[in-house]
C-alpha positions as CSV (number, residue, x, y, z in Angstrom):
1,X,12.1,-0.2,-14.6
2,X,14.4,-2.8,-15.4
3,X,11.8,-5.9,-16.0
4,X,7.9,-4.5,-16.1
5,X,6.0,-7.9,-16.7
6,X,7.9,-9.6,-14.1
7,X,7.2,-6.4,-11.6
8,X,3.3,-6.4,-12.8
9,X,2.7,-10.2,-13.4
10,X,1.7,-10.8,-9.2
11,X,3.5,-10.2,-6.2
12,X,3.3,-11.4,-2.4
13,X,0.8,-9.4,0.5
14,X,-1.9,-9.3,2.9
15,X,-4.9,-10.8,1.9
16,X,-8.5,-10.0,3.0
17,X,-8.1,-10.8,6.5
18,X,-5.9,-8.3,6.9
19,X,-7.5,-5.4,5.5
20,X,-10.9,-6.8,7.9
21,X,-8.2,-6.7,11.1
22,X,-6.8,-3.2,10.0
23,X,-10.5,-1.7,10.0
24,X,-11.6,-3.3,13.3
25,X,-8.1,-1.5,14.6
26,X,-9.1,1.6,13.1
27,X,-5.7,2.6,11.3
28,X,-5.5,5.0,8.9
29,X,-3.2,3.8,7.0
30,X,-1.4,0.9,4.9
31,X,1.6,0.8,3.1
32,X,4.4,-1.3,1.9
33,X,7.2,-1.6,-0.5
34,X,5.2,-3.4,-3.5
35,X,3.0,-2.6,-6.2
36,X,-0.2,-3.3,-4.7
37,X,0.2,-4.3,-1.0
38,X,-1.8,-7.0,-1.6
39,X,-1.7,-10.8,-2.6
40,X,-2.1,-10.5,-6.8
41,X,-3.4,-13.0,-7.8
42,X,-6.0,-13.5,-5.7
43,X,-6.1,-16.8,-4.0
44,X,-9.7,-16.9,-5.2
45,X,-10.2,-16.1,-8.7
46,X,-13.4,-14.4,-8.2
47,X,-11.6,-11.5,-6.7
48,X,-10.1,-8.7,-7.6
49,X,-7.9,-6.5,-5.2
50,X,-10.5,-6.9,-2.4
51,X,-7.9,-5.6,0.2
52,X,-8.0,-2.3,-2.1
53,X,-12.0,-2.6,-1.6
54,X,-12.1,-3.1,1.8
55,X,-9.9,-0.5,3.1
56,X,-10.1,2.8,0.5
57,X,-13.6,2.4,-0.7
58,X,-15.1,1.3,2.2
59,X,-13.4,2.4,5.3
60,X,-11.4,5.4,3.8
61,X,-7.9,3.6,4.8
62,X,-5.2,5.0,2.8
63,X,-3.2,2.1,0.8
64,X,0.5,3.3,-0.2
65,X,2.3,1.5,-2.7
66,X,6.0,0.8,-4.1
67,X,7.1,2.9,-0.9
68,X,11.2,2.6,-0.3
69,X,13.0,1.4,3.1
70,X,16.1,0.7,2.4
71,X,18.4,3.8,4.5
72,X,15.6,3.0,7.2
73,X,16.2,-0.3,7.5
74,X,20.1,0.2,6.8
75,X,20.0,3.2,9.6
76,X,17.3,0.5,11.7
77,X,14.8,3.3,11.7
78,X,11.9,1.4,12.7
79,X,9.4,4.0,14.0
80,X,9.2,7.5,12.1
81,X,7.0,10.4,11.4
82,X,5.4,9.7,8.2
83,X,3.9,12.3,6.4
84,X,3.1,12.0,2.3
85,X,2.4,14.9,-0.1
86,X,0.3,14.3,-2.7
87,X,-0.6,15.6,-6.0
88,X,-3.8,17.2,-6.0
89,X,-5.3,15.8,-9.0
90,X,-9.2,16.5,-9.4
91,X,-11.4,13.5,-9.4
92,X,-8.5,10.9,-9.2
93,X,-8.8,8.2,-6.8
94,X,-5.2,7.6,-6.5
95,X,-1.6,9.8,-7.0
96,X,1.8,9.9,-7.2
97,X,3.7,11.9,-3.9
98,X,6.8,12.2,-2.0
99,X,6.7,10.0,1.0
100,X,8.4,11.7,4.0
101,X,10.1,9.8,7.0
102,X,11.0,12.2,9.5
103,X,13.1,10.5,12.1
């Protein structure tokens, strides 16, 4: 909260490719510590969070975003039980939670 247009003007991430070789490995789950955990921009203009595409609407692959690892990686907690509560919010395609690492 201490410089929004910066924080929503792009950031680095897996592309397409990556969501393609998460589905063909059948996770459940993505995740990372940015706002979209994906490329943004788009390396191709046409495109529009594709990764987003690809792995909620059509595989069903859960994308979690802005997630926060610092006492992990400070305590080099690298494998973890993670389990993330939601807010049930009817019809919403996304929602805040409280990410869980239980070590």
């Amino acid at each position: 909260m201490k410089d929004n247009a910066r924080f929503s003007a792009g950031g680095p991430g897996p592309g397409l490719e990556v969501a393609r070789w998460v589905v063909e490995r059948g996770l459940c789950l993505t995740g990372g510590d940015t706002s979209s955990v994906e490329v943004v921009p788009n390396p191709d203009p046409s495109l529009a969070y594709p990764l987003h595409d690809e792995l909620l609407t059509k595989n069903g692959i859960f994308n979690h975003e802005n997630l926060v690892f610092d006492e992990l990686l400070a305590d080099r907690k690298y494998q973890f039980l993670y389990v993330f509560v939601p807010v049930p919010i009817k019809g919403a395609t996304g929602s805040p939670g409280s990410p869980i690492a239980i070590t």
